[in-house]
C-alpha positions as a Python dict, from the first residue, in 0.01 Angstrom:
ca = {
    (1, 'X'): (0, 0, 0),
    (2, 'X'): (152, -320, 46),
    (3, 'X'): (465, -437, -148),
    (4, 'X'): (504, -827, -267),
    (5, 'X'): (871, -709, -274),
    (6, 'X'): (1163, -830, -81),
    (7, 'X'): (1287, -608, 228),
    (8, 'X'): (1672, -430, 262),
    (9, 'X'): (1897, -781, 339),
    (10, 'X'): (2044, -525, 664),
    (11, 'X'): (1677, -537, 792),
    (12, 'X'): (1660, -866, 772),
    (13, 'X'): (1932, -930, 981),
    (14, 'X'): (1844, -702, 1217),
    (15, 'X'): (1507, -939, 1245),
    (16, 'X'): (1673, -1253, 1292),
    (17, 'X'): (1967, -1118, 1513),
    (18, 'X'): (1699, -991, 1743),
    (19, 'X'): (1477, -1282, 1747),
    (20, 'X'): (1747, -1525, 1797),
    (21, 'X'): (1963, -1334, 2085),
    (22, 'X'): (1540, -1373, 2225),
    (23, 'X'): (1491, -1016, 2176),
    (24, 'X'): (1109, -1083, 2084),
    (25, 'X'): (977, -762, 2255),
    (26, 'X'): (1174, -550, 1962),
    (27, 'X'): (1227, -842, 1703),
    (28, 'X'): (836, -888, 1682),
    (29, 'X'): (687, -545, 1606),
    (30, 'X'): (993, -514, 1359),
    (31, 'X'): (816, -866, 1181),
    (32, 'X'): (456, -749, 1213),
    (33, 'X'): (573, -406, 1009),
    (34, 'X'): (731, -650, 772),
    (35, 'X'): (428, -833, 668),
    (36, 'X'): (220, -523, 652),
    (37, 'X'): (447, -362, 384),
    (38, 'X'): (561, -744, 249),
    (39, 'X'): (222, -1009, 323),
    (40, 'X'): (426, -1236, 134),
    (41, 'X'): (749, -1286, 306),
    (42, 'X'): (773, -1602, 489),
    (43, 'X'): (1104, -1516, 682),
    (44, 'X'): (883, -1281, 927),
    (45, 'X'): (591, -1431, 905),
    (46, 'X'): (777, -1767, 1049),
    (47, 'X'): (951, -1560, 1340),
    (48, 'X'): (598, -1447, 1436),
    (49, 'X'): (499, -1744, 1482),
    (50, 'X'): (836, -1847, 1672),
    (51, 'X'): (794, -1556, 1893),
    (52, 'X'): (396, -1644, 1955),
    (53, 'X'): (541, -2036, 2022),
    (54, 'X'): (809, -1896, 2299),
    (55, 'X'): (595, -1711, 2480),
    (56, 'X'): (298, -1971, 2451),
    (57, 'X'): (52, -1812, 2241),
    (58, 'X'): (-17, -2118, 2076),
    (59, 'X'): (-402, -2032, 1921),
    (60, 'X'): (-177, -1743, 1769),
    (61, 'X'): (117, -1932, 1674),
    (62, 'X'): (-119, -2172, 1500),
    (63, 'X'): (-239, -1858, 1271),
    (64, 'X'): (77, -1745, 1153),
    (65, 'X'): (190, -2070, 1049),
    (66, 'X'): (-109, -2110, 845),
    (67, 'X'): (22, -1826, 661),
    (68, 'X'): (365, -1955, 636),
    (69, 'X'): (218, -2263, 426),
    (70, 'X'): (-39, -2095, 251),
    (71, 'X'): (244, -1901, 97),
    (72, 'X'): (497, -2199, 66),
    (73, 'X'): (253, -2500, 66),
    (74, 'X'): (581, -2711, -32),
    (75, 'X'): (731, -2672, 299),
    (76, 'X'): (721, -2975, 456),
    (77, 'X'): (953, -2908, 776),
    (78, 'X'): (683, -2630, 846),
    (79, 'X'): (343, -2854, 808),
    (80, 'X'): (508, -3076, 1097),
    (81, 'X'): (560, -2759, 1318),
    (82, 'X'): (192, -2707, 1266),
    (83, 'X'): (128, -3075, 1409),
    (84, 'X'): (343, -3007, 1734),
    (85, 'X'): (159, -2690, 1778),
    (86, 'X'): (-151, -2896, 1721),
    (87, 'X'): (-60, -3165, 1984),
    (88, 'X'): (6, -2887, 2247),
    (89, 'X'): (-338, -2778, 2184),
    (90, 'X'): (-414, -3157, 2220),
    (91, 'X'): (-625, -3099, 1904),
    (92, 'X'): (-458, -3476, 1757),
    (93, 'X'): (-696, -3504, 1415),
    (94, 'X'): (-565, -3197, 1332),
    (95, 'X'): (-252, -3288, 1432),
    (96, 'X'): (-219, -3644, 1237),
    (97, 'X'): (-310, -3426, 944),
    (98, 'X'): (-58, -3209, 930),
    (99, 'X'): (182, -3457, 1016),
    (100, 'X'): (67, -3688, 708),
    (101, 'X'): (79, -3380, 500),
    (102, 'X'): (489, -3359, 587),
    (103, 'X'): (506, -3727, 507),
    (104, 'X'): (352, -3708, 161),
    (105, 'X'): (582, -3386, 106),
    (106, 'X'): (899, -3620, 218),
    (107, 'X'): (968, -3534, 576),
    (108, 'X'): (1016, -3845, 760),
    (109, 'X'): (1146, -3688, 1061),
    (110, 'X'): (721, -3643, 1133),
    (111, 'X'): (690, -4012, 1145),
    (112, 'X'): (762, -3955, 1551),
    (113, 'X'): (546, -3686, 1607),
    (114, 'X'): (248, -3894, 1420),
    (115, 'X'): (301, -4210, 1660),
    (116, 'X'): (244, -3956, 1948),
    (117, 'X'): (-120, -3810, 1782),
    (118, 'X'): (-216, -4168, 1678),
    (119, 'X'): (-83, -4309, 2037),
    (120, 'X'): (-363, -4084, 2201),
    (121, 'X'): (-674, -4136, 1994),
    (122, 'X'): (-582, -4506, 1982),
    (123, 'X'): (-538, -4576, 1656),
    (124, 'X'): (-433, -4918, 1666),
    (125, 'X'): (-442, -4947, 1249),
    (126, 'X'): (-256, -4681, 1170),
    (127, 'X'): (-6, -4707, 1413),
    (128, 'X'): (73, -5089, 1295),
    (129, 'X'): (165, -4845, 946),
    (130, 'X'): (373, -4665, 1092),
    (131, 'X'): (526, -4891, 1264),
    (132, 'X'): (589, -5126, 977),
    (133, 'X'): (726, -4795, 816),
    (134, 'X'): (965, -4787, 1050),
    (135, 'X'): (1043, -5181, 996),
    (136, 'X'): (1103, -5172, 620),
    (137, 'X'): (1261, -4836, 556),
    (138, 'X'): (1482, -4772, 883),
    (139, 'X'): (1764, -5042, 995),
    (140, 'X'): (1793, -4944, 1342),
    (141, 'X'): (1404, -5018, 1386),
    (142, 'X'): (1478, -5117, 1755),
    (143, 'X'): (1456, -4712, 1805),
    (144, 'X'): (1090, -4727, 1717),
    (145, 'X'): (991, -5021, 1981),
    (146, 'X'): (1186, -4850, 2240),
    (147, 'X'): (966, -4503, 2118),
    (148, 'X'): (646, -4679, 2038),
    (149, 'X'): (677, -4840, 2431),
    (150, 'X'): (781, -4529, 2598),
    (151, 'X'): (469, -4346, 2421),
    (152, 'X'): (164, -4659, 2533),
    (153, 'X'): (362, -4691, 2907),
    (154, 'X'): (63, -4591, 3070),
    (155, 'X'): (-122, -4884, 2942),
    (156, 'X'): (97, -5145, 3071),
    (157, 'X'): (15, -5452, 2840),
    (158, 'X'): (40, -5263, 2535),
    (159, 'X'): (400, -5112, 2632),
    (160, 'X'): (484, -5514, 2742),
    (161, 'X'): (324, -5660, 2367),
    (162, 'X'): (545, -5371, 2190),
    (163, 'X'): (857, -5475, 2329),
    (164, 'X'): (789, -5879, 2256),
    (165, 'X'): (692, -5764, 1907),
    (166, 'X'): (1062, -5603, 1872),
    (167, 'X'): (1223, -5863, 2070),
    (168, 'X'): (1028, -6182, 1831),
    (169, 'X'): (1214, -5976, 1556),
    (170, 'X'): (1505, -5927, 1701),
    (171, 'X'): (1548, -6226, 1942),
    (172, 'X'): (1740, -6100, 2270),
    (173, 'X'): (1804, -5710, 2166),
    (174, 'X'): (1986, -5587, 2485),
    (175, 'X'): (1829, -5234, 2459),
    (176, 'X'): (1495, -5409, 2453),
    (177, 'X'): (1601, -5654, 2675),
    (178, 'X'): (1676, -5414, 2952),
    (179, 'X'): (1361, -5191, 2869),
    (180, 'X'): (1124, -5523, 2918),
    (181, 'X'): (1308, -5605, 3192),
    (182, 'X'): (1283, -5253, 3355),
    (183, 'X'): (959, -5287, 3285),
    (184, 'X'): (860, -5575, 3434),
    (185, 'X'): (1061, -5458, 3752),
    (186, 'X'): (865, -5168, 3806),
    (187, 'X'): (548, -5377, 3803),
    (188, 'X'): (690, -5556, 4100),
    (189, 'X'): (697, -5889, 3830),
    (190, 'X'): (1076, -5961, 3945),
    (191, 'X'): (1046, -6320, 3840),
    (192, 'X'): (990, -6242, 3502),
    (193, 'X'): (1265, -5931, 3498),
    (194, 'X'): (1490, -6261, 3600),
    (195, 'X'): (1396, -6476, 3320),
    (196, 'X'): (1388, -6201, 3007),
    (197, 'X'): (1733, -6069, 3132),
    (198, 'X'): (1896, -6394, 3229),
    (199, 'X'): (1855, -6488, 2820),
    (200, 'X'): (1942, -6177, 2695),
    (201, 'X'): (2294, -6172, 2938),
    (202, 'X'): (2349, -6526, 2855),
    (203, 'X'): (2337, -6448, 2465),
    (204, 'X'): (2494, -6109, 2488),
    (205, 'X'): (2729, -6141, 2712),
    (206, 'X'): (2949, -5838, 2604),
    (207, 'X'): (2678, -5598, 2444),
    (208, 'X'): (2547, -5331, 2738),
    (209, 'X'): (2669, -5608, 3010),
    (210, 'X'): (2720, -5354, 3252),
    (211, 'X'): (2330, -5249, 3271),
    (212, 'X'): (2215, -5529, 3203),
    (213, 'X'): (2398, -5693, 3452),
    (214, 'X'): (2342, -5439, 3712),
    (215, 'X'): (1996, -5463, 3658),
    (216, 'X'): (1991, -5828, 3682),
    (217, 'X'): (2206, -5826, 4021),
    (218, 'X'): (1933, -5594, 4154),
    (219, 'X'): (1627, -5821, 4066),
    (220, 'X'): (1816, -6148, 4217),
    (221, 'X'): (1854, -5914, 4551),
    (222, 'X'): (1542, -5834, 4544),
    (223, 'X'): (1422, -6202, 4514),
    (224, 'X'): (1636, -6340, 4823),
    (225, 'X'): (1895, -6475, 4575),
    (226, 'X'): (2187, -6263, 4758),
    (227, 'X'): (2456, -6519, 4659),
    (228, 'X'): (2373, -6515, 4305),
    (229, 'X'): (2360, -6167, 4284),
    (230, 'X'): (2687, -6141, 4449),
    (231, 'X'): (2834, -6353, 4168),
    (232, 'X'): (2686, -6101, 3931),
    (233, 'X'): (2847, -5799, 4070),
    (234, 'X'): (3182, -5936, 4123),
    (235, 'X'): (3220, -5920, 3757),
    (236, 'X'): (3119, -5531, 3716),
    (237, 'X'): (3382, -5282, 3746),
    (238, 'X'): (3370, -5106, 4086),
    (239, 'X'): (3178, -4809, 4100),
    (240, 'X'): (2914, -4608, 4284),
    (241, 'X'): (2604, -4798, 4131),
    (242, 'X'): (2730, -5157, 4200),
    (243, 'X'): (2933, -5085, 4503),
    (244, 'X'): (2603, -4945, 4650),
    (245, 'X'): (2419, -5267, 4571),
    (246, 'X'): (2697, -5496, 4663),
    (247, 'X'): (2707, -5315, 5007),
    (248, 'X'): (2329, -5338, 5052),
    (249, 'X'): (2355, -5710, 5012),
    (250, 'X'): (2628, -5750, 5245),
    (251, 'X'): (2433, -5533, 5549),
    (252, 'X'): (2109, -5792, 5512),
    (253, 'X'): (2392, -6051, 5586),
    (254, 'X'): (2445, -5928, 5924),
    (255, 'X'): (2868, -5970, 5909),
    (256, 'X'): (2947, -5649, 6079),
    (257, 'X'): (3331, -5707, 5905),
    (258, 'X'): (3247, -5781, 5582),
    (259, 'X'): (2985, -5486, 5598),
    (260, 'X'): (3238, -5256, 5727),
    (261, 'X'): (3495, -5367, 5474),
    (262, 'X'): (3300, -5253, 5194),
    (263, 'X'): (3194, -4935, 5356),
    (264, 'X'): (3578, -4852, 5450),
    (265, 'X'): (3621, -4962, 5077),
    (266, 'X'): (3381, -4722, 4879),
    (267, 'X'): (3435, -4443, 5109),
    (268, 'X'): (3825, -4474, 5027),
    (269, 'X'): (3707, -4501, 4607),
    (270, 'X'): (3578, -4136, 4681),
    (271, 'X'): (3180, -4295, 4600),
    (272, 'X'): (2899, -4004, 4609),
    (273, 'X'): (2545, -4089, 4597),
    (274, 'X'): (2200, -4120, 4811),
    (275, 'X'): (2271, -4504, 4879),
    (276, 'X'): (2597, -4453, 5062),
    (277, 'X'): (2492, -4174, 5173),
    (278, 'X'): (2208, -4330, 5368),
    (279, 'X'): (2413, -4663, 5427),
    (280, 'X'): (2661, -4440, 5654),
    (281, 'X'): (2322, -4283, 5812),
    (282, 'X'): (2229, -4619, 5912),
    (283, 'X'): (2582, -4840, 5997),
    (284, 'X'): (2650, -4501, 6199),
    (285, 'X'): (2305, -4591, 6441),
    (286, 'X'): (2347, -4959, 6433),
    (287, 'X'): (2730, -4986, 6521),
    (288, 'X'): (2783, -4647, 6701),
    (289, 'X'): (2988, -4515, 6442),
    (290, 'X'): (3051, -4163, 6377),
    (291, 'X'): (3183, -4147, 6019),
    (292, 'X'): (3131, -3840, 5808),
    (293, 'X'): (2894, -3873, 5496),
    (294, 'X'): (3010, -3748, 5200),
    (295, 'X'): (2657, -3694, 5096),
    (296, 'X'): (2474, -3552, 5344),
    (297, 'X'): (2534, -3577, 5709),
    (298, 'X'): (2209, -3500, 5865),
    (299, 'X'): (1949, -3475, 5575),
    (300, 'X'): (1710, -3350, 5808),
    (301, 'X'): (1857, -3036, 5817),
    (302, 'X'): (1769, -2978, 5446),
    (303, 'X'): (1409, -3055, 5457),
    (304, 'X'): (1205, -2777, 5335),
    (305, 'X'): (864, -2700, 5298),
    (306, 'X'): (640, -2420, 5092),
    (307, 'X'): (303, -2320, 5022),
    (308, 'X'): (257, -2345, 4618),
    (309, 'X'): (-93, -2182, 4671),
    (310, 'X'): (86, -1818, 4746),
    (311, 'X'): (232, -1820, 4411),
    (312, 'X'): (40, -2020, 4189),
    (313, 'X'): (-279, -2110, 4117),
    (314, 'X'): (-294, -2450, 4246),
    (315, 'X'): (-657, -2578, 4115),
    (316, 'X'): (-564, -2476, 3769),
    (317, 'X'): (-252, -2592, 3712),
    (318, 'X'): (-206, -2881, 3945),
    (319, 'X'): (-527, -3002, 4091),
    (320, 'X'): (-690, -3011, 3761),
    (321, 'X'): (-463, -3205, 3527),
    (322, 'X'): (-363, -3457, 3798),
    (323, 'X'): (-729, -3535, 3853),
    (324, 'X'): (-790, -3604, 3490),
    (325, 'X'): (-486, -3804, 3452),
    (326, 'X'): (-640, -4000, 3729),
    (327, 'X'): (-957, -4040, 3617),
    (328, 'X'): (-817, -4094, 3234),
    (329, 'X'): (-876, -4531, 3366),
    (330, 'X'): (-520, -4533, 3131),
    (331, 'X'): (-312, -4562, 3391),
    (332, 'X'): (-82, -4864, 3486),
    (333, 'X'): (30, -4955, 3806),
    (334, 'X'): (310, -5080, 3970),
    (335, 'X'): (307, -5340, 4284),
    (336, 'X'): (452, -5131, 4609),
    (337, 'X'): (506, -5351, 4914),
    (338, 'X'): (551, -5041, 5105),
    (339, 'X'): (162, -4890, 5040),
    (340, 'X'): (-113, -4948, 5203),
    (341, 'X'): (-455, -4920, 5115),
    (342, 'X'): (-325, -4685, 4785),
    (343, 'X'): (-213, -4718, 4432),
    (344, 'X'): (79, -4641, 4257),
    (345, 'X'): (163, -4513, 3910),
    (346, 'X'): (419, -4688, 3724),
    (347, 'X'): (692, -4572, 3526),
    (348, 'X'): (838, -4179, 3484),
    (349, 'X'): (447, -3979, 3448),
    (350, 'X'): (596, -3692, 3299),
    (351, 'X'): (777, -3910, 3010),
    (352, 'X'): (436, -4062, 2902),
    (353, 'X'): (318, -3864, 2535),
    (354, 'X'): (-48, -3868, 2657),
    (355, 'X'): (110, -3649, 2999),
    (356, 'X'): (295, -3416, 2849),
    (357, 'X'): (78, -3102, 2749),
    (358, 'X'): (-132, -3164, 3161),
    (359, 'X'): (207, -3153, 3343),
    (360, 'X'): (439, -2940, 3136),
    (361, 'X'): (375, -2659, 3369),
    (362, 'X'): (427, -2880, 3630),
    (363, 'X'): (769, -2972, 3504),
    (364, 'X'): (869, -2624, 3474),
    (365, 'X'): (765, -2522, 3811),
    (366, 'X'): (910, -2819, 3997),
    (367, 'X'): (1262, -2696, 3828),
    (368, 'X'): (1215, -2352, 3945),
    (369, 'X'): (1157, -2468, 4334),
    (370, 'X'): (1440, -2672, 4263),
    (371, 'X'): (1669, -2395, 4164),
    (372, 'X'): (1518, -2185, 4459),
    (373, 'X'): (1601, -2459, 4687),
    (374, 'X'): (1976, -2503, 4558),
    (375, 'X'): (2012, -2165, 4596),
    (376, 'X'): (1877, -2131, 4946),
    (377, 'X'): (2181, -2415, 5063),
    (378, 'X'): (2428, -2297, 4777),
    (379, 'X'): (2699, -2229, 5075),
    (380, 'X'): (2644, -2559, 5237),
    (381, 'X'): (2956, -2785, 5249),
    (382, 'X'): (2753, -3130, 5240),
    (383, 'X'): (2830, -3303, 4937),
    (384, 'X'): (2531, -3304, 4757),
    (385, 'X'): (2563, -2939, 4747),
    (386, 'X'): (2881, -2871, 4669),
    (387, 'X'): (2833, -3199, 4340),
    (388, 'X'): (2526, -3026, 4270),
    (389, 'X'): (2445, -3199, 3929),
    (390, 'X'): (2544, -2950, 3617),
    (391, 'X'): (2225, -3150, 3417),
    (392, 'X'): (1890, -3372, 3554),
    (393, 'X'): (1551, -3529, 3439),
    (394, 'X'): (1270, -3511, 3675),
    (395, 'X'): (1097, -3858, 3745),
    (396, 'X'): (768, -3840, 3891),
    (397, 'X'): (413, -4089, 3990),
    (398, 'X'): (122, -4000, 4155),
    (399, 'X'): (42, -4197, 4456),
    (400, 'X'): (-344, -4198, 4555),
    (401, 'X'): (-470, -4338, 4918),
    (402, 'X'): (-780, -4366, 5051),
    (403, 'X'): (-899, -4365, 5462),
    (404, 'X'): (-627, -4586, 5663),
    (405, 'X'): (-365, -4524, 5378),
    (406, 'X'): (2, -4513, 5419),
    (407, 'X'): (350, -4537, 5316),
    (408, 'X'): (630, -4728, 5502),
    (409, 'X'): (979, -4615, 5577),
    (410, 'X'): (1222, -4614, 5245),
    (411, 'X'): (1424, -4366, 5046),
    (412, 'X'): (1505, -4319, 4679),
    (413, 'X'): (1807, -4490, 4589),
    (414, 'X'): (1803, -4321, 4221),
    (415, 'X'): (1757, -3989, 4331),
    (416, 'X'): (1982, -3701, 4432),
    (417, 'X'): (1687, -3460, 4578),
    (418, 'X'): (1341, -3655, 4644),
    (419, 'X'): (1011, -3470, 4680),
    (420, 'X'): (686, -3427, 4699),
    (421, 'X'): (342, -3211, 4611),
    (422, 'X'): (63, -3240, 4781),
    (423, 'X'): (-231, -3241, 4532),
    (424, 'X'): (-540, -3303, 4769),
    (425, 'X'): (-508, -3350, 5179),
    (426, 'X'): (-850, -3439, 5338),
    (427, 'X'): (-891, -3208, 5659),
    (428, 'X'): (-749, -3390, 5899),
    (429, 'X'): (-916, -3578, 6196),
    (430, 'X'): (-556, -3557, 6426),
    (431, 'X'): (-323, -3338, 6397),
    (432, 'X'): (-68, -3535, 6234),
    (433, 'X'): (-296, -3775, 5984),
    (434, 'X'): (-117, -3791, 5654),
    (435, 'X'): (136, -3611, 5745),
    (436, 'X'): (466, -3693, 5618),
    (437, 'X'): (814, -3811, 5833),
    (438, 'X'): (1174, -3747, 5746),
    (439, 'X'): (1362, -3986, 6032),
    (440, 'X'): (1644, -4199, 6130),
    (441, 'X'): (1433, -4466, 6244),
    (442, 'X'): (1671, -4713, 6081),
    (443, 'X'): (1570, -5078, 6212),
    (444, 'X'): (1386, -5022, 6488),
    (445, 'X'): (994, -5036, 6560),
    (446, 'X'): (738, -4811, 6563),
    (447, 'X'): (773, -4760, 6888),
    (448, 'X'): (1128, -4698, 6914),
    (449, 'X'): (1050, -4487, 6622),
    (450, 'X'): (873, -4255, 6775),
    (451, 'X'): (1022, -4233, 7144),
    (452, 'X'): (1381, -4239, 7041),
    (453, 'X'): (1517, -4153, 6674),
    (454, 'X'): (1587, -3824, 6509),
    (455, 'X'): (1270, -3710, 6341),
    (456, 'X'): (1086, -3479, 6169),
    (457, 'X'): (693, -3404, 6094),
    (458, 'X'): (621, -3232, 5814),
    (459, 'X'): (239, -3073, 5856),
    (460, 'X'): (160, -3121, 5471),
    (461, 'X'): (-175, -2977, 5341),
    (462, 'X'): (-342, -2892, 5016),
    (463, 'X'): (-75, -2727, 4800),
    (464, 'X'): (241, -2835, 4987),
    (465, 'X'): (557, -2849, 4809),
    (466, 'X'): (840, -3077, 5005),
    (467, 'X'): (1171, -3180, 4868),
    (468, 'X'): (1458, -3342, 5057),
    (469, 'X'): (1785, -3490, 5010),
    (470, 'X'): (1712, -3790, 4836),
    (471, 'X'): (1913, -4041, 5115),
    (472, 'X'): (1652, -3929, 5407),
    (473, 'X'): (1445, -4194, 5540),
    (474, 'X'): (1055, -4072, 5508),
    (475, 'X'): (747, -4207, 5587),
    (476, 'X'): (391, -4103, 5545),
    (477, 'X'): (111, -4159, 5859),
    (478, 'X'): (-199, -4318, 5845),
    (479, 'X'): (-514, -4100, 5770),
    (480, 'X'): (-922, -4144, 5825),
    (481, 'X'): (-1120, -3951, 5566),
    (482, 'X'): (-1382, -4013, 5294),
    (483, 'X'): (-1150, -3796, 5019),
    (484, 'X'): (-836, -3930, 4886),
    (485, 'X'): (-453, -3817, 4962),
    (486, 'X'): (-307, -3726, 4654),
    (487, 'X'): (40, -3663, 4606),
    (488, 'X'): (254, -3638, 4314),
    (489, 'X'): (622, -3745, 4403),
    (490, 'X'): (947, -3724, 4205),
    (491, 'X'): (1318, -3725, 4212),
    (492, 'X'): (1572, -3541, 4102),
    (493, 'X'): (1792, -3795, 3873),
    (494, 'X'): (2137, -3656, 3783),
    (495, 'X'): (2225, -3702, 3410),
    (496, 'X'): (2608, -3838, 3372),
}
């Protein structure tokens, strides 16, 4: 018959030394046993539902914190673990409920958490609460802009109207600043990325210079204005980031010895990353050079390529979600000079609240090839091997072409791996259409491209999983179909 009284204290921590060393296959039938003999006590009935959380049982989960607040309807931490559980289940009513249930009960850490539900049903009214919640009770408000932004990306005007809101409060904020300016920049709207960040330097001109000014030397390069973003960078301390940029500037000046100086320069500082290590690729061609690469010396030779269809099941949990994200029409878009006949998604997909739950098991997969992939080259000298990065976030977009569609020759300059999955590849009408090119075809034509330069083709198809180190020039080739070539790309960014 079952007890309402409390179980032996060693028992007890027995439970919770299991279940937090992740013991669950002998913490939970110890817990279940526990509620049979005690219904009421909340300890094991919340490590049920911990264990049924960890290993993704959420429709279970979901029951066993019922119970939790049916016996301690007081616990406020607890009704806003019900609302995550409910926004996994993307089940957001139910979710804003239990959220405004932790509010009432004083947890304002749920505040978050109910942007995200009211962010996907479009709740424009309540969110304005919220937001004004945020305004009046919490100084550093500029948090919740930066949140509320980050949360609406995928609609690009809404993300742009948050961050003037914040900034007509708080009149050239450098954190939003940058983030508008950043923003602008990835819709290709460089003249405006000038103009917000241009202010905000000029009035902050010690606050988060260094980004800011970066950033700001990077948009004037990219708008021709080489000599003013010159001026910029000369008053950055020297380092990969702005080295790389300054060096980039000098090689579309043509001076062989002032290009050379700075390349003699930041190989001498000891600099590591993709951009010098695909400035050496290229200086190497054009001057005849034959100086080592501390990132990668032939990033060709770490291309691989696998089949996700042998180990997963590709329509379910990639085909699927990336088609409704597609046909969601809440997208933005960002201007790519480089794509033709295609569009491409702006800003980091996987970062966006209404992405999360549809590519979570995306996320988790990529960083398992990744790991597979590091440990496949693990013995490999090059340098991006042996300063593998110790942490990383994954930043992905979905490209999408249709019939004549493709991508010029670039690399990632953010990245420290690059890659690639190949959601849907019409069949192909030639045996190369769509395929996609890992090359040294630094400045030369098409022609020279293909007769002369260092090259490979990878033969991608439905399912194909590609990564690469992130300083190899790639391409994609032109394709003739009545389907659409979907791919979802991504980097890997190193976290410093």
């Amino acid at each position: 018959m079952a007890s309402n009284k409390q179980p032996a204290s060693k028992k007890l921590q027995t439970l919770l030394s299991l279940y937090q060393s992740g013991q669950f296959e002998s913490a939970f039938p110890l817990a279940k046993a526990l509620t049979k003999k005690f219904p009421n006590h909340i300890l094991a009935w919340k490590i049920i539902s911990g264990i049924y959380r960890q290993t993704q049982k959420l429709p279970e989960a979901l029951v066993a914190m019922q119970r939790v607040v049916k016996i301690d309807p007081s616990d406020a931490a607890f009704h806003n673990n019900i609302g995550t559980v409910y926004l996994d289940l993307l089940k957001n009513e139910q979710a804003q409920a239990s959220f405004e249930k932790a509010i009432k009960l004083g947890y304002s850490g749920a505040y978050k958490n109910l942007t995200v539900a009211l962010v996907r049903m479009n709740k424009a009214d309540d969110l304005r609460v919220v937001q004004e919640h945020f305004i009046k009770n919490e100084p550093d408000s500029i948090s919740h802009y930066l949140h509320l932004a980050t949360l609406v990306g995928s609609n690009y005007e809404k993300a742009e109207a948050v961050y003037k809101e914040g900034l007509a409060i708080n009149p050239n904020n450098t954190e939003l600043s940058i983030a508008l300016g950043e923003h602008y920049r990835s819709q290709g709207k460089f003249v405006e990325a000038k103009a917000i960040l241009s202010t905000a330097l000029a009035a902050n001109p010690g606050s988060l210079m260094v980004p800011m000014t970066l950033m700001l030397a990077n948009t004037l390069f990219v708008l021709g204005e080489n000599d003013k973003a010159k001026e910029y960078l000369d008053r950055l301390p020297d380092n990969p980031k702005t080295s790389g940029i300054a060096l980039t500037i000098e090689m579309e000046g043509g001076n062989k010895k002032t290009i050379l100086e700075r390349l003699y320069k930041n190989i001498d500082k000891g600099f590591n990353d993709c951009v010098i290590g695909s400035q050496i690729l290229r200086l190497n061609i054009i001057y005849g050079l034959r100086l080592g690469n501390p990132f990668c010396n032939d990033p060709l030779k770490f291309a691989a390529m696998t089949n996700l269809n042998t180990r997963y099941n590709f329509q379910s949990l990639f085909v699927d979600p990336v088609k409704r994200i597609l046909d969601s029409n809440s997208l933005a878009y960002k201007q790519q000079s480089l794509l033709s006949n295609g569009i491409q998604t702006s800003g980091n997909i996987f970062k966006s609240a209404d992405r999360v739950v549809e590519l979570i098991h995306i996320e988790k997969i990529i960083r398992t090839e990744i790991d597979g992939y590091y440990n496949e080259f693990k013995n490999s000298n090059e340098g991006f091997i042996k300063n593998w990065p110790a942490n990383y976030q994954l930043y992905g977009w979905l490209i999408s072409m249709k019939s004549g569609g493709q991508l010029g020759r670039h690399f990632h300059e953010n990245g420290w791996l690059s890659g690639s999955i190949y959601i849907n590849i019409p069949p192909k009408k030639q045996a190369d259409s769509g395929n996609l090119v890992l090359s040294q075809c630094y400045d030369m034509d098409e022609i020279e491209c293909g007769t002369k330069a260092d090259k490979i083709i990878m033969n991608v198809e439905t399912g194909s999983f590609c990564i690469f180190p992130a300083s190899a020039l790639h391409h994609t080739l032109a394709f003739e179909s009545d389907e659409d070539r979907i791919v979802l790309a991504f980097d890997v960014i190193p976290i410093t």
